[in-house]
C-alpha positions in Angstrom: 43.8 -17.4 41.9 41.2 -19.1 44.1 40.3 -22.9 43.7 38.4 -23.7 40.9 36.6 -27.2 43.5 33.2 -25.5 42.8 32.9 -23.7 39.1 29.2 -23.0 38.1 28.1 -24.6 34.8 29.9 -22.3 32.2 27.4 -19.5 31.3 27.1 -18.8 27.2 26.7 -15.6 25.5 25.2 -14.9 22.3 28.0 -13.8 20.1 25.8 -11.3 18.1 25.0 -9.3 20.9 28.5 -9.3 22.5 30.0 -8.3 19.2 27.3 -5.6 18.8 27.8 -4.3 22.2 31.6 -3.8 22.2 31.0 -1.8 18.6 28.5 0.3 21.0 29.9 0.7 23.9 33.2 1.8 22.2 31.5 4.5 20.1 29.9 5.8 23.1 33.8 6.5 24.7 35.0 8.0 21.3 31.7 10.4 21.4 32.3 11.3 25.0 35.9 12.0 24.2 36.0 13.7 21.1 34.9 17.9 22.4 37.8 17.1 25.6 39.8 20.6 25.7 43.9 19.8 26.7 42.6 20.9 30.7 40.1 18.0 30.7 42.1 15.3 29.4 45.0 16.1 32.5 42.0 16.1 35.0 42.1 13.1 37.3 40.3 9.9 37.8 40.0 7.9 40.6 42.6 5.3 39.1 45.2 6.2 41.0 47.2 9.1 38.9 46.2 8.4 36.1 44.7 11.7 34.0 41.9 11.1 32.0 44.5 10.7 29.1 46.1 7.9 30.3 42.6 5.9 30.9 41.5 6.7 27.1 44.9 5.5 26.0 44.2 2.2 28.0 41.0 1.9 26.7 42.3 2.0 23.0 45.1 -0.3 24.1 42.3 -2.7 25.6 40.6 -3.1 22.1 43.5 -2.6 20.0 44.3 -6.0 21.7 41.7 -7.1 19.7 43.3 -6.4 16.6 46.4 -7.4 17.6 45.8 -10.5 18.3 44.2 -11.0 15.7 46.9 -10.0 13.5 49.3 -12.9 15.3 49.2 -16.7 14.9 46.6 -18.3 16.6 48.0 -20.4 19.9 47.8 -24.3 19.1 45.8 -25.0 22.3 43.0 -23.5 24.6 44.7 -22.9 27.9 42.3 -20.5 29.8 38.4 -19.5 29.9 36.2 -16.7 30.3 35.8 -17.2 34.4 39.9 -16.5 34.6 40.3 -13.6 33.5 38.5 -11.5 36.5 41.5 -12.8 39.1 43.9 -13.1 36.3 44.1 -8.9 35.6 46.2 -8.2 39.4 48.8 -10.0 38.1 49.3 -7.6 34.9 48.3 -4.2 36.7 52.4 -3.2 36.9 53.0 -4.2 33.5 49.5 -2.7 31.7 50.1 0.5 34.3 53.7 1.2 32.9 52.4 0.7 29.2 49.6 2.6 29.6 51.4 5.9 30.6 54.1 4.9 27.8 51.5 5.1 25.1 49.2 8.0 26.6 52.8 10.1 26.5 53.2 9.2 22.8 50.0 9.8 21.4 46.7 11.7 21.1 44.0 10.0 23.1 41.4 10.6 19.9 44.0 9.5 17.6 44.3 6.5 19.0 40.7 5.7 20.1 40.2 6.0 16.3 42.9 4.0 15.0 41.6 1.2 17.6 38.1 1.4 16.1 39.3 1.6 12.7 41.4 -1.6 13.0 38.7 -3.6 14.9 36.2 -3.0 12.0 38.2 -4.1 9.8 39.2 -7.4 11.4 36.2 -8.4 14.1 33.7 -9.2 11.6 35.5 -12.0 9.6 36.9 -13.5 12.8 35.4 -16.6 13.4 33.8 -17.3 17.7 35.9 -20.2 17.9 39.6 -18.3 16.7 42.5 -18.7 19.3 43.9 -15.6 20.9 47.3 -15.5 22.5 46.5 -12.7 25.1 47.8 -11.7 28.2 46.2 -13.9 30.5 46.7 -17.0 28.1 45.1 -18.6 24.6 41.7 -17.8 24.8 38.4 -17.8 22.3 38.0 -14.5 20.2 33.8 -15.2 21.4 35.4 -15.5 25.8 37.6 -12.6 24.8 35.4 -10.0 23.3 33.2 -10.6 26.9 36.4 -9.6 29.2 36.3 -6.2 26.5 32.8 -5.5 28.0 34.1 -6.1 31.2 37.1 -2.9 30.3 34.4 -1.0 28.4 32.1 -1.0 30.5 33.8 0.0 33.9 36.1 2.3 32.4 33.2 4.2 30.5 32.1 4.5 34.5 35.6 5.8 35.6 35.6 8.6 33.2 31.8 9.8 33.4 33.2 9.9 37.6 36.0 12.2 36.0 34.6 14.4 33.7 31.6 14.8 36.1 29.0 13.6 33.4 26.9 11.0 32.3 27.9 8.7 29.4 25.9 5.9 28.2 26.1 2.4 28.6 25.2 -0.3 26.0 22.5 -2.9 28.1 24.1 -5.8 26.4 27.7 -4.8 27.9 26.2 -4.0 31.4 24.7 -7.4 31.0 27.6 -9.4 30.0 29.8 -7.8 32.5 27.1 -8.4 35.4 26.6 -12.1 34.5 30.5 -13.0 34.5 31.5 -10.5 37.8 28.1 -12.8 39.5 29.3 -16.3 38.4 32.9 -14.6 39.5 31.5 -14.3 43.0 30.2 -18.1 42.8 34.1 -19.4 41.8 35.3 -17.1 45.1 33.0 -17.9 47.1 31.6 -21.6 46.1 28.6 -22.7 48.2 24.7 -21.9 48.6 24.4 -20.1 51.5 23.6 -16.5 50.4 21.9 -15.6 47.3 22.8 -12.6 45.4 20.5 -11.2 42.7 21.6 -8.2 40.3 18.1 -8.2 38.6 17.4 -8.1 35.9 20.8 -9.7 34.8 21.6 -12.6 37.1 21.4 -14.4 40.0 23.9 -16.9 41.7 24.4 -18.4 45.0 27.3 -18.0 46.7 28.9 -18.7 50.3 29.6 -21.8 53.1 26.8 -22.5 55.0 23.3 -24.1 54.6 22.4 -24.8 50.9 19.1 -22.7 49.9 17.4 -24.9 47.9 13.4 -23.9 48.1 11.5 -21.0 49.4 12.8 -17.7 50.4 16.6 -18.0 50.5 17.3 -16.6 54.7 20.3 -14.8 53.0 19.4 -12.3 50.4 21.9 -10.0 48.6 20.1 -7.4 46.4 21.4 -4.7 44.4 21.4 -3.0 40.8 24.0 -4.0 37.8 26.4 -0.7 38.2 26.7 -0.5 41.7 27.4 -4.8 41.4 29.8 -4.0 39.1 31.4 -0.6 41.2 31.5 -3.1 43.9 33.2 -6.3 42.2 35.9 -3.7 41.0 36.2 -1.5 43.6 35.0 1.4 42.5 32.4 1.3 45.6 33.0 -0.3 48.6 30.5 -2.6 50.7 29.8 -0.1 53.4 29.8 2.7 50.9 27.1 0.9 49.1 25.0 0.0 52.0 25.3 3.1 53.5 23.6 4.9 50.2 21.0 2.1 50.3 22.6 0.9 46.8 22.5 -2.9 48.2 20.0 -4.9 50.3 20.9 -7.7 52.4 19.3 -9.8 54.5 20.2 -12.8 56.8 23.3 -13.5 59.0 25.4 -14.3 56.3 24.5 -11.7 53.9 27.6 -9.9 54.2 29.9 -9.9 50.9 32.4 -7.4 52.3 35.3 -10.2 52.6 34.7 -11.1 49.0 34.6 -8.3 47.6 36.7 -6.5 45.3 36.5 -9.4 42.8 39.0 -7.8 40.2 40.9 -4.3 40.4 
């Protein structure tokens, strides 16, 4: 986990929107799975082996962490924030990459994207912001937590539109949340002011060593839109992929992220 010497000021996020777009963003994935014949659920994804059964069992798995969580005592203490959990996830891909197939082999992707859904409705709306999680990466607010479930929403709605060869939607308030924390991500990595990197109309940050921007045109200008930003800060795309399909601008010596970049994968 890189140093945390330069953390930007801790963005906040309305709660009623987050909530409202994980409840969105999760029906969209139920809808686009619910007509899937037995040959498109065992096509493939570009996540390694996995089928396209094995990323909607994750996907349940990743909000029936909600719930389960939920269901357990609450930690005593606060021991990790939002901005930890993108270079926290490497460190669990063996373990969430053997459960994953575990699960997927025991159960009906549907079955369990609906039993997820049913058991978050039940509990998310009572749960207070402020309520203590004992997840994965450590005890973390319910309010935090809910924005790293955009984060898995949100890119793995991407990975299986890529797989079934279609377009399914995606909630603006996830897309947002996930473009805001993946940019302030970039700032933790890469602390400095040397570059800025805009991903309009969602954020901006500055990023990089060098000479501090601080009026004017910045002379190091990263530009591009919130899904490839987000393809690119989880490896979906990478940097010379994206500037060779004129997905990303960049201007100035230093406006090169390609040693930065995946953030998370």
């Amino acid at each position: 986990m890189p140093p945390r010497t330069r953390k930007p000021r801790a963005r906040t996020y309305d709660s009623a929107k987050v909530r409202a777009a994980v409840t969105a963003q999760f029906r969209h994935v139920r809808d686009a799975a619910a007509d899937l014949t037995a040959e498109q659920l065992a096509w493939p994804t570009r996540l390694g082996d996995w089928t396209v059964r094995e990323l909607l069992a994750h996907i349940a798995t990743a909000m029936d962490t909600v719930s389960r969580t939920l269901e357990q005592p609450a930690p005593p203490v606060r021991d990790v924030a939002l901005l930890d959990y993108p270079f926290a996830t490497a460190a669990f891909a063996g373990t969430v990459d053997q459960g994953t197939r575990a699960i997927a082999a025991a159960g009906e992707p549907r079955e369990l994207l609906a039993r997820a859904a049913d058991r978050l409705a039940a509990l998310l709306p009572s749960a207070p912001d402020e309520r203590l999680l004992a997840a994965r990466m450590g005890a973390v607010r319910l309010d935090d937590f809910l924005v790293t479930r955009c984060v898995e929403l949100v890119v793995h709605t991407d990975d299986l539109a890529a797989a079934l060869g279609t377009e399914i939607p995606q909630d603006r308030q996830a897309v947002a949340a996930v473009t805001r924390l993946l940019a302030d991500a970039l700032a933790v990595k890469a602390p400095g002011g040397s570059v800025e990197v805009r991903v309009p109309p969602f954020a901006v940050v500055q990023c990089g060593e060098g000479p501090r921007h601080t009026r004017g045109t910045p002379p190091n200008v990263v530009e591009t839109d919130p899904m490839t930003w987000i393809r690119l800060a989880t490896g979906r795309t990478s940097w010379a992929e994206a500037l060779d399909m004129a997905k990303v601008s960049a201007g100035g010596e230093r406006a090169d992220l390609s040693d930065q970049l995946p953030l998370m994968s």
